[in-house]
Backbone as a printed PyTorch tensor [residue, N CA C, xyz], in Angstrom:
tensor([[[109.1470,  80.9610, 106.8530],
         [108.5860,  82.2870, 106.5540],
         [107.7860,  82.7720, 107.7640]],

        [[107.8740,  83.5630, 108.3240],
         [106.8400,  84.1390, 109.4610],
         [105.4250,  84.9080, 109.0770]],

        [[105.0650,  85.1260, 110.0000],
         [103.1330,  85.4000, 109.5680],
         [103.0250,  86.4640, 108.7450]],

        [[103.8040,  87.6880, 109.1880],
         [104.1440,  88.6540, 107.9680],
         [104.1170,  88.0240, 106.4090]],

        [[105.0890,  87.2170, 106.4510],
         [105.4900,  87.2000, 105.4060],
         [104.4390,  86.6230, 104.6310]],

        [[103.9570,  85.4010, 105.6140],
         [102.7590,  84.4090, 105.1220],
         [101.4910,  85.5530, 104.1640]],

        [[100.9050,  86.4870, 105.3100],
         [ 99.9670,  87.3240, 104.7040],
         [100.3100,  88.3480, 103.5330]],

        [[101.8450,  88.3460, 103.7340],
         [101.9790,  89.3290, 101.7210],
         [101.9510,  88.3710, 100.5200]],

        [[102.3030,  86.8910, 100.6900],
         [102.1760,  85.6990, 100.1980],
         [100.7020,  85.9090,  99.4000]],

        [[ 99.9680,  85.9150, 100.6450],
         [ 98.5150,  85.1190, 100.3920],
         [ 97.6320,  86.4160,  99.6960]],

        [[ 98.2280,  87.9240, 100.0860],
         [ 97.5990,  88.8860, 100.1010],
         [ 97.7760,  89.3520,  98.2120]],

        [[ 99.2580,  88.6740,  97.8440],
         [ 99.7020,  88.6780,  96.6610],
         [ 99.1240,  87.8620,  95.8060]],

        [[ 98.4430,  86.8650,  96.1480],
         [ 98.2540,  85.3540,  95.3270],
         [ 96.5230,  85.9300,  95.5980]],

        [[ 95.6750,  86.6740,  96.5680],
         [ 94.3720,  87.1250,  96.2270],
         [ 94.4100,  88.3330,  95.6280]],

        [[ 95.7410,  88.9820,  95.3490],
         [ 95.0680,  90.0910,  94.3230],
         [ 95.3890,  89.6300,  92.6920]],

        [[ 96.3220,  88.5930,  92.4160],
         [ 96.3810,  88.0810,  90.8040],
         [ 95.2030,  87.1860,  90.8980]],

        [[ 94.5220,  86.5420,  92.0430],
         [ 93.2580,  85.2340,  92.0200],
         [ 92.3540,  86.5780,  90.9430]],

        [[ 91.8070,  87.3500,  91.8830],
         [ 90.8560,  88.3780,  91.3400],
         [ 91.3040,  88.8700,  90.4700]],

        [[ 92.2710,  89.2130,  89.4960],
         [ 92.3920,  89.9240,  88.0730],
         [ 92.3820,  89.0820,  87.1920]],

        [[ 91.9090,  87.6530,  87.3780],
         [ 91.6980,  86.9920,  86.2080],
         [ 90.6080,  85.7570,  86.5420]],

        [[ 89.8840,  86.1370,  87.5890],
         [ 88.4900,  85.1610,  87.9740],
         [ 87.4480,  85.7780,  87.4210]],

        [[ 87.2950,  87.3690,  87.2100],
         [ 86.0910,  87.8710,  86.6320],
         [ 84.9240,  88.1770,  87.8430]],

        [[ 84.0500,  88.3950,  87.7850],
         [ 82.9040,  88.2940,  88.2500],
         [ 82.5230,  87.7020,  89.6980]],

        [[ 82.2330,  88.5260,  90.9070],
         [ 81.8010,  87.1570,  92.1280],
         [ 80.4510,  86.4220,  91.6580]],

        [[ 80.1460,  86.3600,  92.2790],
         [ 78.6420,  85.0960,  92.2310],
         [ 77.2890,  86.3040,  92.5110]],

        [[ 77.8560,  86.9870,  93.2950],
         [ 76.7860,  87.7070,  93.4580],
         [ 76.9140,  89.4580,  93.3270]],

        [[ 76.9390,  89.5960,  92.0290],
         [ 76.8330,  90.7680,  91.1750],
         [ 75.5240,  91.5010,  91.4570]],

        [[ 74.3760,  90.7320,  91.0280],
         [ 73.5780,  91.2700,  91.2410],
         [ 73.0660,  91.9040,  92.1380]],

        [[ 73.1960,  91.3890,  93.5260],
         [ 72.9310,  91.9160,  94.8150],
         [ 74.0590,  93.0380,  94.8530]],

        [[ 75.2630,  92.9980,  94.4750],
         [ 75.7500,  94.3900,  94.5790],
         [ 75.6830,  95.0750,  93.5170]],

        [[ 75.0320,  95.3640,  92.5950],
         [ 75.0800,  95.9570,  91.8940],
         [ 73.7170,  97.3980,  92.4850]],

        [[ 72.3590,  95.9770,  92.6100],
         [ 71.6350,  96.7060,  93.2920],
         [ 71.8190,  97.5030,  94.7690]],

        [[ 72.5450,  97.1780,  95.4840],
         [ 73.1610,  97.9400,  96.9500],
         [ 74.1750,  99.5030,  96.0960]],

        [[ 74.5220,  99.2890,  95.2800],
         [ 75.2910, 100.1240,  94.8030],
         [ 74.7070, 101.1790,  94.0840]],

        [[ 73.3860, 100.6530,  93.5720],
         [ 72.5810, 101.7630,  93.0660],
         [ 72.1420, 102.2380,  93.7010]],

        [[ 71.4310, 101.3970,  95.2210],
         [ 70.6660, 102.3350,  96.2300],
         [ 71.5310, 102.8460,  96.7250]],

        [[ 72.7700, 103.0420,  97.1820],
         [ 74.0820, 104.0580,  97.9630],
         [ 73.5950, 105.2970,  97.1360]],

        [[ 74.1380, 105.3990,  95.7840],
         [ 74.3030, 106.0210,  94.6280],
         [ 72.8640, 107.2500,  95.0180]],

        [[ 71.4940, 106.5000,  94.3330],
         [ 70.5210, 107.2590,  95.2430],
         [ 70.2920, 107.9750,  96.2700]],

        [[ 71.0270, 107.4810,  97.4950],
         [ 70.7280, 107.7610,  98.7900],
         [ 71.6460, 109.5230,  98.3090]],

        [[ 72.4890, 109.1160,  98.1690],
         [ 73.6490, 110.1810,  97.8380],
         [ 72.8650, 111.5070,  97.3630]],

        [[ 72.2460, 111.3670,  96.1050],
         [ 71.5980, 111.9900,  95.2770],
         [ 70.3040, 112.8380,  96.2180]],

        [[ 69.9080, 111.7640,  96.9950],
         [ 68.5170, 112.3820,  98.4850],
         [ 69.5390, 113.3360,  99.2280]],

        [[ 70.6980, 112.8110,  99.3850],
         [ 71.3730, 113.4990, 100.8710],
         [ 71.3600, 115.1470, 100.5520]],

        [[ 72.1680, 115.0430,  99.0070],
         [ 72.5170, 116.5270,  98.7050],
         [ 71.3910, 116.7590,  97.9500]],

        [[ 70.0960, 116.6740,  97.6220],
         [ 68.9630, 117.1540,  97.0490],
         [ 68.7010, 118.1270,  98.1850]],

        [[ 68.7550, 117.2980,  99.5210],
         [ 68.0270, 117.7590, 100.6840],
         [ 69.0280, 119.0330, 101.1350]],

        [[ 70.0420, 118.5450, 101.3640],
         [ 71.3840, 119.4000, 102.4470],
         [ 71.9290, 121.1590, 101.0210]],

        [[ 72.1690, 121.8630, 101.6610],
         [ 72.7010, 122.8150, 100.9510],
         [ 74.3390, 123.0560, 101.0760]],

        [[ 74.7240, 121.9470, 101.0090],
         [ 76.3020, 121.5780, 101.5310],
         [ 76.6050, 120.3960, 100.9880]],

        [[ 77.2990, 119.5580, 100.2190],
         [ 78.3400, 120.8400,  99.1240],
         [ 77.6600, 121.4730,  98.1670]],

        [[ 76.5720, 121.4230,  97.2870],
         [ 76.1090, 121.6770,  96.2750],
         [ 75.1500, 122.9290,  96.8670]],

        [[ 75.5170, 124.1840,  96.3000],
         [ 74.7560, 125.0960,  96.8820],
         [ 73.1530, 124.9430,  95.9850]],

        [[ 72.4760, 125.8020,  97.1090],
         [ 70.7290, 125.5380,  96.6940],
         [ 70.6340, 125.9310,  94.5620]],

        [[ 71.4460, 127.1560,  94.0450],
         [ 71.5320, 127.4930,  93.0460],
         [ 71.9220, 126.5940,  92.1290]],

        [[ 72.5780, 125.5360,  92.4690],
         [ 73.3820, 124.4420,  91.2750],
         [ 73.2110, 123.4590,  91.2220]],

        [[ 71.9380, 122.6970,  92.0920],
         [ 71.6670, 121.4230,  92.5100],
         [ 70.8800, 121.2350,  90.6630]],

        [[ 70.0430, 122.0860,  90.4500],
         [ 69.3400, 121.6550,  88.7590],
         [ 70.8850, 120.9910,  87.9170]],

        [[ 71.9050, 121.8550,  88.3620],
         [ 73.1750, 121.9360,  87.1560],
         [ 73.9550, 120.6270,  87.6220]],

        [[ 73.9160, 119.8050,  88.9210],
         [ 74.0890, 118.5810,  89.3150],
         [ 73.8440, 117.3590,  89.6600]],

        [[ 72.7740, 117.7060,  90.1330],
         [ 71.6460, 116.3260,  90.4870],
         [ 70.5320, 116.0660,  89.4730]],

        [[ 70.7770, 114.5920,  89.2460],
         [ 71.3660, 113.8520,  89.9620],
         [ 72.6190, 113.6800,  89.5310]],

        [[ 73.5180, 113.3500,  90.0950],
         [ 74.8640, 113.0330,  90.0920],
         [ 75.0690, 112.1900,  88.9740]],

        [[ 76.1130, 111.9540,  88.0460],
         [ 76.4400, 111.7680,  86.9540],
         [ 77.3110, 110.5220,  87.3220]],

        [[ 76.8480, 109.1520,  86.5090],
         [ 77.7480, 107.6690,  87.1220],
         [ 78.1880, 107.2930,  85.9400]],

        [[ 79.2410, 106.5830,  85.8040],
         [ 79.7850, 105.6890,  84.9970],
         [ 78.8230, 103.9550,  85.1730]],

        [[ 78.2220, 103.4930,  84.1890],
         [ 77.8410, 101.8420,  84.8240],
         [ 78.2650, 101.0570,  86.0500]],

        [[ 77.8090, 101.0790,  86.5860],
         [ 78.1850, 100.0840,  87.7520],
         [ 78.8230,  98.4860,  87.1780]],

        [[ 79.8760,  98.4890,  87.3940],
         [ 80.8950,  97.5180,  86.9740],
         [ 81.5240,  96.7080,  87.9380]],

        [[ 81.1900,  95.6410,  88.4880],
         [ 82.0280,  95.0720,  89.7690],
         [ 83.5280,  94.6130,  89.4720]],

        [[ 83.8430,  94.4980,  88.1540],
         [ 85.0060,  94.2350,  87.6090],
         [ 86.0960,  95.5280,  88.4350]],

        [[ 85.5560,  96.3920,  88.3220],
         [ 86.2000,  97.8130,  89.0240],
         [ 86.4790,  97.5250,  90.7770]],

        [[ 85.7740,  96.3680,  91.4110],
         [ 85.6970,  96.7660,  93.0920],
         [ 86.8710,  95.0890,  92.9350]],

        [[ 87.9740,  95.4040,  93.4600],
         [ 88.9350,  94.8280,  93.6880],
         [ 89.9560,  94.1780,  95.3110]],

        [[ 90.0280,  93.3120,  95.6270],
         [ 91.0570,  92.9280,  96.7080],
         [ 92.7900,  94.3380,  96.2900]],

        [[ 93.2570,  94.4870,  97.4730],
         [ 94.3030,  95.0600,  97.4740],
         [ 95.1390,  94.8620,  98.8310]],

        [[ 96.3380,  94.7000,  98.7920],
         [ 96.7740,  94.7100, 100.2050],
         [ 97.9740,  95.7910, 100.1020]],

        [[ 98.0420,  96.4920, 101.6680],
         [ 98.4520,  97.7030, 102.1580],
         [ 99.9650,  97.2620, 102.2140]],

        [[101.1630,  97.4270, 102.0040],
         [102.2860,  98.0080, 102.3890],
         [102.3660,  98.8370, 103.5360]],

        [[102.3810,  98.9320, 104.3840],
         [102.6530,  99.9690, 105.6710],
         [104.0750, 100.7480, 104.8030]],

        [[104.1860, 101.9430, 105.7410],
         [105.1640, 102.9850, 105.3670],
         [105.8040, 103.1540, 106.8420]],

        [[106.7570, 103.2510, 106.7900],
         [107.5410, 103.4300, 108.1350],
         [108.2100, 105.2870, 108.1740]],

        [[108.1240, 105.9960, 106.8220],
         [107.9910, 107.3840, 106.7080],
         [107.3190, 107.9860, 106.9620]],

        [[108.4590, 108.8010, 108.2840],
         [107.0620, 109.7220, 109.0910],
         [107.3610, 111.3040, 108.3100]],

        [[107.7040, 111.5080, 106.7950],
         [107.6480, 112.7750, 106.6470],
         [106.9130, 113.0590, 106.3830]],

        [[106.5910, 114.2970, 106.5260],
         [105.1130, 115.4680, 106.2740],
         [105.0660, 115.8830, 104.9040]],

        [[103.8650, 115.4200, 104.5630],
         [104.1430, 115.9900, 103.0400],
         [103.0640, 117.2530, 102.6620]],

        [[103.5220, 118.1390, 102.3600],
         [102.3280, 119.3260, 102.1070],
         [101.5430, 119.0570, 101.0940]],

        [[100.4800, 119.1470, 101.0540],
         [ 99.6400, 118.7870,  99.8710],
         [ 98.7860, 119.5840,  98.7830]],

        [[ 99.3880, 120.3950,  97.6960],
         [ 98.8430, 121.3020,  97.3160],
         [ 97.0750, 121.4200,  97.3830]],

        [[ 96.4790, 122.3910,  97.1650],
         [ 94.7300, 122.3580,  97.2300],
         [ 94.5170, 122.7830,  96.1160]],

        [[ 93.2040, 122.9350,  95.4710],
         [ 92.4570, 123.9880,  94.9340],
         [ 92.8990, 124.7880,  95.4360]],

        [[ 92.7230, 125.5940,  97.0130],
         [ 91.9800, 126.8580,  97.3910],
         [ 93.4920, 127.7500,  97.1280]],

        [[ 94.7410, 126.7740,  97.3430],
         [ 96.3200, 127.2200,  97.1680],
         [ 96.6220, 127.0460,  99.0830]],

        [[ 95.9310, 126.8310,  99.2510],
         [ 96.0900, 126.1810, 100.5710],
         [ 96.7970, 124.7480, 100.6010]],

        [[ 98.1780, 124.8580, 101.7780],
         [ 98.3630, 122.8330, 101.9670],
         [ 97.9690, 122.7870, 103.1460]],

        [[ 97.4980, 121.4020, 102.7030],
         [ 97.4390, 120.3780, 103.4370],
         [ 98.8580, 119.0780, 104.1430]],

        [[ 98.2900, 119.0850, 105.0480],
         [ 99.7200, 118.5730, 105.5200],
         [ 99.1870, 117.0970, 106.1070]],

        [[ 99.9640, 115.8240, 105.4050],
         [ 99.6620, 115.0140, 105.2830],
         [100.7750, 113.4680, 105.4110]],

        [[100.6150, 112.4850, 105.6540],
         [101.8680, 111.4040, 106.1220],
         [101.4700, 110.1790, 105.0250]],

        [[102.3360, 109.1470, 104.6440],
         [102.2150, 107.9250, 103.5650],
         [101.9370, 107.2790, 104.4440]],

        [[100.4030, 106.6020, 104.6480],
         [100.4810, 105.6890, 105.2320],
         [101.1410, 104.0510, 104.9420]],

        [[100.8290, 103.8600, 103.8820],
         [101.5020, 102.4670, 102.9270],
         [101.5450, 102.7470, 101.3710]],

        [[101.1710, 101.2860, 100.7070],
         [101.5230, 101.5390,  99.2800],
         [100.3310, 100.3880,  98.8530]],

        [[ 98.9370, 100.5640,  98.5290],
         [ 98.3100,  99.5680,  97.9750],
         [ 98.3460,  99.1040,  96.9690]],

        [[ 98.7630,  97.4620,  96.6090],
         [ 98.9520,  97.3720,  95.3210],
         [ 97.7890,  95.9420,  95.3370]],

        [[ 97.1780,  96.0980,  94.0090],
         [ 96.2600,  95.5590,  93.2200],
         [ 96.4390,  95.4170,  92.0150]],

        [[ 95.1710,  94.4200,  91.2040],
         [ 95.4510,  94.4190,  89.9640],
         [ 94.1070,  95.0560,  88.5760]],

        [[ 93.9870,  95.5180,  88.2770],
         [ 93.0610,  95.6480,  87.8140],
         [ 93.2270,  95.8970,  85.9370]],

        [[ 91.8560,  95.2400,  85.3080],
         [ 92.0040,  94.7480,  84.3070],
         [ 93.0920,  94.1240,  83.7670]],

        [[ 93.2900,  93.3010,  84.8500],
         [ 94.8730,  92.2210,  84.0340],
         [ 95.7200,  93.2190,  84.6330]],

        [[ 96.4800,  94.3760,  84.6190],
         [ 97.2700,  95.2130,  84.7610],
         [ 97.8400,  95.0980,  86.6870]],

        [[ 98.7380,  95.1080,  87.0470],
         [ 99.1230,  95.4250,  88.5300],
         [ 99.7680,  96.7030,  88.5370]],

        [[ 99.3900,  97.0210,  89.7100],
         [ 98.8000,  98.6270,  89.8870],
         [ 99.1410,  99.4090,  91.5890]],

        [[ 99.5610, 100.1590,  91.5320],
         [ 99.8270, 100.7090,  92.8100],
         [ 99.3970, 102.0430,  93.1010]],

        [[ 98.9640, 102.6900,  94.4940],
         [ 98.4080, 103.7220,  94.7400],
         [ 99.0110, 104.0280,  96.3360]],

        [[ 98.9180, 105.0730,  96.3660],
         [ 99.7650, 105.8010,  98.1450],
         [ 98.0410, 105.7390,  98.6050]],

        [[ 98.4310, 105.4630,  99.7570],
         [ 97.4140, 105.6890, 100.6140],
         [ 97.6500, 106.8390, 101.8650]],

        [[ 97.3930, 107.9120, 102.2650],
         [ 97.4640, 108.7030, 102.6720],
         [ 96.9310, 108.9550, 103.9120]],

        [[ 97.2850, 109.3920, 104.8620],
         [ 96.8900, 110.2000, 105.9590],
         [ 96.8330, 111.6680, 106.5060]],

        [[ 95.5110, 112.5150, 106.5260],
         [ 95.1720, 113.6680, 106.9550],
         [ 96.2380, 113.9740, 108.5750]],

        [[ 97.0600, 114.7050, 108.6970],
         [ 97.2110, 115.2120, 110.1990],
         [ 96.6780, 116.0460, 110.8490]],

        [[ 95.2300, 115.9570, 110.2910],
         [ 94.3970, 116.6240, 111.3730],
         [ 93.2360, 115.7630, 111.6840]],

        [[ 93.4220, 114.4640, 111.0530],
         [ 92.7960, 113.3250, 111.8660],
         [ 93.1670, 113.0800, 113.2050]],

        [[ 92.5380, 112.7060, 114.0180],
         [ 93.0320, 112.9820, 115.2220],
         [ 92.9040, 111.2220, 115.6690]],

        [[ 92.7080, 110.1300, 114.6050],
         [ 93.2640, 108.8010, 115.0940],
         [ 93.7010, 108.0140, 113.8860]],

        [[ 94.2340, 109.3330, 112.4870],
         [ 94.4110, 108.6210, 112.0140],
         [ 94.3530, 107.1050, 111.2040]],

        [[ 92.5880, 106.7770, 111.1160],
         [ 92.2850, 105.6180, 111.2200],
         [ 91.9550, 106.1600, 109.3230]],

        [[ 91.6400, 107.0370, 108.9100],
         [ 90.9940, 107.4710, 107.3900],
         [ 91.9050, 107.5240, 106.5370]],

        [[ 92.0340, 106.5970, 105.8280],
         [ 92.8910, 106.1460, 104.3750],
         [ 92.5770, 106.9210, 103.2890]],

        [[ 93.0660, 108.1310, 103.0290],
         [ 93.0760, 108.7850, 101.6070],
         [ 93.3470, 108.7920, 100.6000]],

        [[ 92.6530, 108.4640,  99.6790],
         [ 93.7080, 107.7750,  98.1490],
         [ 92.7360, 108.2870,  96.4400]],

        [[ 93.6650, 109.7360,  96.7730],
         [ 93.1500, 110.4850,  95.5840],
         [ 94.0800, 109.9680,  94.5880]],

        [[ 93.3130, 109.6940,  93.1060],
         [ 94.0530, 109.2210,  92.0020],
         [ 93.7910, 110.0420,  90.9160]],

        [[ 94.0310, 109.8880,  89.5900],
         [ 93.7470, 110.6160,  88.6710],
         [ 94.1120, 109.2670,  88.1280]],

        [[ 93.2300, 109.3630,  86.2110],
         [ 93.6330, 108.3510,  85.1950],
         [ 93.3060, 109.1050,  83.9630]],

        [[ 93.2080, 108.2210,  82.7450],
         [ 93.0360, 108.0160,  81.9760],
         [ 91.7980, 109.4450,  81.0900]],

        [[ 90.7140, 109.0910,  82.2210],
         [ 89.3360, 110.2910,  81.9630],
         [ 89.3720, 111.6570,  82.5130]],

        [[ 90.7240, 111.6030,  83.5100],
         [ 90.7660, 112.5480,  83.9800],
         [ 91.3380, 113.9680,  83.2610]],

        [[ 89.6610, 114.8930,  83.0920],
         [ 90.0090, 116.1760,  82.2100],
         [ 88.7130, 116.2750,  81.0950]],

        [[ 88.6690, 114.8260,  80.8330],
         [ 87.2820, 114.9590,  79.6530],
         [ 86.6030, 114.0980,  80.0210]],

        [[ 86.1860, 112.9620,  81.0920],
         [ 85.1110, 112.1200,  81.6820],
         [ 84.6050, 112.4900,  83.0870]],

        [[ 85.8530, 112.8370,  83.6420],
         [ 86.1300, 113.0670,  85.1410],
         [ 86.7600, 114.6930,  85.6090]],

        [[ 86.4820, 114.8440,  86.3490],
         [ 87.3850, 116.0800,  87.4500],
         [ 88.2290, 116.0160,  86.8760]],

        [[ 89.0620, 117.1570,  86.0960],
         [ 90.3990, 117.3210,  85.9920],
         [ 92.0190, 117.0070,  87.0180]],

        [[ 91.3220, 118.0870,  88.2000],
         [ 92.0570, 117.2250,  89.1660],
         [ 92.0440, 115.9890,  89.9690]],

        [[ 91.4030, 115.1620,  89.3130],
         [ 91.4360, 113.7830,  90.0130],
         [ 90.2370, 113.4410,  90.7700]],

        [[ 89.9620, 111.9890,  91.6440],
         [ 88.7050, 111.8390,  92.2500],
         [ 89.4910, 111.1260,  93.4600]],

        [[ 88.3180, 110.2900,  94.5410],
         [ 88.7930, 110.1570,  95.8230],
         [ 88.3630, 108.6850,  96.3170]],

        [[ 89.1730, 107.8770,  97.0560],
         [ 88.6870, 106.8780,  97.1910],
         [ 88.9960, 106.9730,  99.0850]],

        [[ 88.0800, 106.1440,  99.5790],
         [ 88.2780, 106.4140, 101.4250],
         [ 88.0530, 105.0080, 101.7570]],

        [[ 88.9330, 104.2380, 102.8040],
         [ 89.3800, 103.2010, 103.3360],
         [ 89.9220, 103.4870, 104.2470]],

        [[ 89.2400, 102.5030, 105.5310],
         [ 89.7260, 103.0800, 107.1520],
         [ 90.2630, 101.7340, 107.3080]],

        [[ 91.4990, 101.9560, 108.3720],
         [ 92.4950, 100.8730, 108.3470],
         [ 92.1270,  99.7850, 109.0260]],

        [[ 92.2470,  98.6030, 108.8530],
         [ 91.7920,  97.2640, 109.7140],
         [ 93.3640,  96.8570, 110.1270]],

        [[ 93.2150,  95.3950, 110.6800],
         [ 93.9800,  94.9700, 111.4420],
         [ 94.8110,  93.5720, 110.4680]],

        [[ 94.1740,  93.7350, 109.0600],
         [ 94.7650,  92.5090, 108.3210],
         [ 95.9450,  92.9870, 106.7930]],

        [[ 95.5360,  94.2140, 107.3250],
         [ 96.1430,  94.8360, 106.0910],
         [ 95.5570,  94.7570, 104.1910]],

        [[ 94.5670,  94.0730, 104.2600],
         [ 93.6620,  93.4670, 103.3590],
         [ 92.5000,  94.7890, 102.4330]],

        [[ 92.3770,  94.9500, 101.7810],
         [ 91.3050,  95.4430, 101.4700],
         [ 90.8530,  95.7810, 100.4290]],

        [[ 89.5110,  96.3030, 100.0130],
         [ 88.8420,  96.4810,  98.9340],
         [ 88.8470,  97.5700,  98.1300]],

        [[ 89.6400,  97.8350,  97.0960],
         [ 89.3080,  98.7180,  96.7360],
         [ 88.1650,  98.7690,  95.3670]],

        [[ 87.1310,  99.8040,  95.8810],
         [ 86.4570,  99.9400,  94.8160],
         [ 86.1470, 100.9710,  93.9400]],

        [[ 86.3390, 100.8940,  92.4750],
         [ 86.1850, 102.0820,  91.8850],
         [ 84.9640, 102.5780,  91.6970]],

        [[ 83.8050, 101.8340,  92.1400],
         [ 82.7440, 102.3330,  91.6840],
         [ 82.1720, 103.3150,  92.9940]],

        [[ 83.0740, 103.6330,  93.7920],
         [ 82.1480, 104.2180,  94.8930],
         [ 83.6830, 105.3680,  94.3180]],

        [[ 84.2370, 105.3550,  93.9790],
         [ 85.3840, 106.8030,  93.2870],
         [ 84.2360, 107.9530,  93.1260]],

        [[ 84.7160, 109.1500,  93.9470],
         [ 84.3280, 110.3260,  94.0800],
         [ 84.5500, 111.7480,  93.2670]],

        [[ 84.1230, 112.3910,  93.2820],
         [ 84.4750, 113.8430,  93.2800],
         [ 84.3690, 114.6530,  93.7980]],

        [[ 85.9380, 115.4110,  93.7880],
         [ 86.1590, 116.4510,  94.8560],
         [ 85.4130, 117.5200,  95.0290]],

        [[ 84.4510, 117.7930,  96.3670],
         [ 83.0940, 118.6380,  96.5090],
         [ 84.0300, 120.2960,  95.6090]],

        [[ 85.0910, 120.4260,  95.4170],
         [ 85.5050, 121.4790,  95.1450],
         [ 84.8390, 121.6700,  93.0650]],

        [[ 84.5430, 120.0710,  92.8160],
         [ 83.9020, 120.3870,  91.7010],
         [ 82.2190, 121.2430,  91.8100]],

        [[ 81.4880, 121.0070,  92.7530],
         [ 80.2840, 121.5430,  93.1440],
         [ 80.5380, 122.9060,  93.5600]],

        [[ 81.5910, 123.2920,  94.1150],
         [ 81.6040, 124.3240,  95.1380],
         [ 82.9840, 124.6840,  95.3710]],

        [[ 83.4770, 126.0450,  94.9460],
         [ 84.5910, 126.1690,  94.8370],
         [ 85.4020, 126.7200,  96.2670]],

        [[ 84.6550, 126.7480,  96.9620],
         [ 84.7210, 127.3290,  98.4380],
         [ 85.2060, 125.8790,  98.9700]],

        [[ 85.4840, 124.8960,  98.6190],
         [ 85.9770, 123.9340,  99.1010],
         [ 87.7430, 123.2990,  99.0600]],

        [[ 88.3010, 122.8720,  99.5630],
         [ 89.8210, 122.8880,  99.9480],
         [ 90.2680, 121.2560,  99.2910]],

        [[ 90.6310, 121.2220,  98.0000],
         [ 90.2820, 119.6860,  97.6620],
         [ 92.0850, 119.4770,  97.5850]],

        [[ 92.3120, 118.7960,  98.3280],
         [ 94.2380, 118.1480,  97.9060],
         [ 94.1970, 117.4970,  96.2180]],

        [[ 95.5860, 118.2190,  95.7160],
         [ 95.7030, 117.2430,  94.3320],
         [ 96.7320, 116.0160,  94.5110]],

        [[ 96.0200, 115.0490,  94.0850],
         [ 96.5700, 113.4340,  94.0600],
         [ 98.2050, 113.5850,  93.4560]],

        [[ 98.8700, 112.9370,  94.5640],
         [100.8580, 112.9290,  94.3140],
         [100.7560, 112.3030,  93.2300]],

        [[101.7020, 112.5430,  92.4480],
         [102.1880, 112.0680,  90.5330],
         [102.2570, 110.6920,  90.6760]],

        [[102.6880, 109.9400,  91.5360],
         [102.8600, 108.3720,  91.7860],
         [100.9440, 108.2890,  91.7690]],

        [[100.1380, 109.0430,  91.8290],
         [ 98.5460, 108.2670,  91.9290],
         [ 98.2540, 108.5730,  90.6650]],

        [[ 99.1030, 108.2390,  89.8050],
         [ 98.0570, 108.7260,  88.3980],
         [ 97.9960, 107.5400,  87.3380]],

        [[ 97.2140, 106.7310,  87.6220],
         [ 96.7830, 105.4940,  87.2140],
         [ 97.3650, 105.8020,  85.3730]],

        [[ 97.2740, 104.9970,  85.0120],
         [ 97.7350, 104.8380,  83.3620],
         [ 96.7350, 104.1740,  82.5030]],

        [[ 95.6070, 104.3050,  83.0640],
         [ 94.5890, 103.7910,  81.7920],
         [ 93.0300, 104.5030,  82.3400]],

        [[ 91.9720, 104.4310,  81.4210],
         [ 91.0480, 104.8890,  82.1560],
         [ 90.3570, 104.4000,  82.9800]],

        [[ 89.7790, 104.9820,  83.8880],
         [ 88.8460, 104.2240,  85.0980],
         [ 87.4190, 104.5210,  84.6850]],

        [[ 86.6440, 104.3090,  84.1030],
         [ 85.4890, 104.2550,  83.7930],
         [ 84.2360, 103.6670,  84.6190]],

        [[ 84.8320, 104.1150,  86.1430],
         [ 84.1960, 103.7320,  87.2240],
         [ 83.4390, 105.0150,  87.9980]],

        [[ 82.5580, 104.5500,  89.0050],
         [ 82.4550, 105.9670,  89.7270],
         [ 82.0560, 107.2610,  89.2250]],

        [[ 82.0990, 108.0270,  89.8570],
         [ 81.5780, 109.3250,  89.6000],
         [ 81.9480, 109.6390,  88.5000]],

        [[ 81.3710, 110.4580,  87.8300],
         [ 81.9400, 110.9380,  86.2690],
         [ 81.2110, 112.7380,  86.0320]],

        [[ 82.2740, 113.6660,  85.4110],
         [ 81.5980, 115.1680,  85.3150],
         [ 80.0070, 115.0430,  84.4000]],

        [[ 79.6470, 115.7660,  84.7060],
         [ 77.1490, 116.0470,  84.1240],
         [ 77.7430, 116.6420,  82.7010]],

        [[ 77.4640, 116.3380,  81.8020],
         [ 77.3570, 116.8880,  80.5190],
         [ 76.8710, 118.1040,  80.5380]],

        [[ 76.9830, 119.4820,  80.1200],
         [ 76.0350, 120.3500,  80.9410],
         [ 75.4570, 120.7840,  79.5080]],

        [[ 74.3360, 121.4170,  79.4910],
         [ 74.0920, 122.1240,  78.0290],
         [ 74.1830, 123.8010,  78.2830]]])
């Protein structure tokens, strides 16, 4: 078998290790790092008038979380894509975006194996920013209707983490002046993600 092959082997055998080991050892320390991110977040746009204009920050902040769950932050390994077609990417604004597959990450999560496109902006200019808008389960009555966002910059092992608890929402939910791509039909997870960002109850 050659080294390729060795690392989809090993990359395969650490993403079923993690969908049925549970828990690392040290939860706690990330749980707490994850709350202070979470916070910091909440300071950044308290302070900045971008994305959340000065008028809507009462109607958003602080930002609205699902529990911090490490069960959600997962091993995944990348598939490379050897397709260099351009794919337009519908927006909010009705604007595309024009965009390339970088690979195919597959993971497992809650017992389940699971796959997601990972994407590339062509107006990155090194291409190094992994885009991987999904939609699931909450998406419409927990979450953004059109989906949320996960960001992973490419390494050299093909290896990586995906975590749902740092899952976003598209600033186009704050601010409609914003240009948000909707996640390709292959990203639409099949159960809920009860991770990450989640829509403010509003009264």
């Amino acid at each position: 078998m050659n080294v390729m092959g060795r690392m989809w082997v090993a990359a395969v055998a650490l993403v079923l290790v993690a969908g049925c080991t549970g828990h690392k050892p040290d939860d706690g320390d990330y749980v707490a790092k994850m709350a202070e991110a979470r916070a910091s977040k909440d300071a950044d746009f308290q302070k900045e008038s971008d994305p959340i204009p000065p008028s809507r920050k009462a109607e958003f902040l602080p930002l609205a979380y699902f529990a911090i769950d490490p069960a959600y932050n997962v091993p995944a390994s990348l598939t490379p894509s050897d397709d260099q077609t351009v794919i337009p990417m519908p927006t909010s604004t009705g604007a595309v975006r024009r965009m390339r597959r970088a690979g195919t990450l597959s993971f497992a999560l809650k017992g389940q194996p699971m796959t997601l496109a990972a994407l590339v902006d062509l107006s990155d200019q090194n291409l190094n920013h992994l885009f991987v808008p999904f939609t699931d389960l909450t998406s419409g009555t927990e979450t953004y209707p059109a989906g949320r966002y996960l960001d992973l910059y490419r390494n050299g092992t093909g290896l990586y983490e995906i975590d749902f608890n740092r899952a976003y929402q598209p600033y186009c939910y704050y601010n409609a002046s914003y240009e948000c791509p909707y996640p390709p039909a292959e990203n639409r997870l099949k159960i809920p993600v009860r991770a990450g960002e989640r829509m403010k109850a509003h009264k």
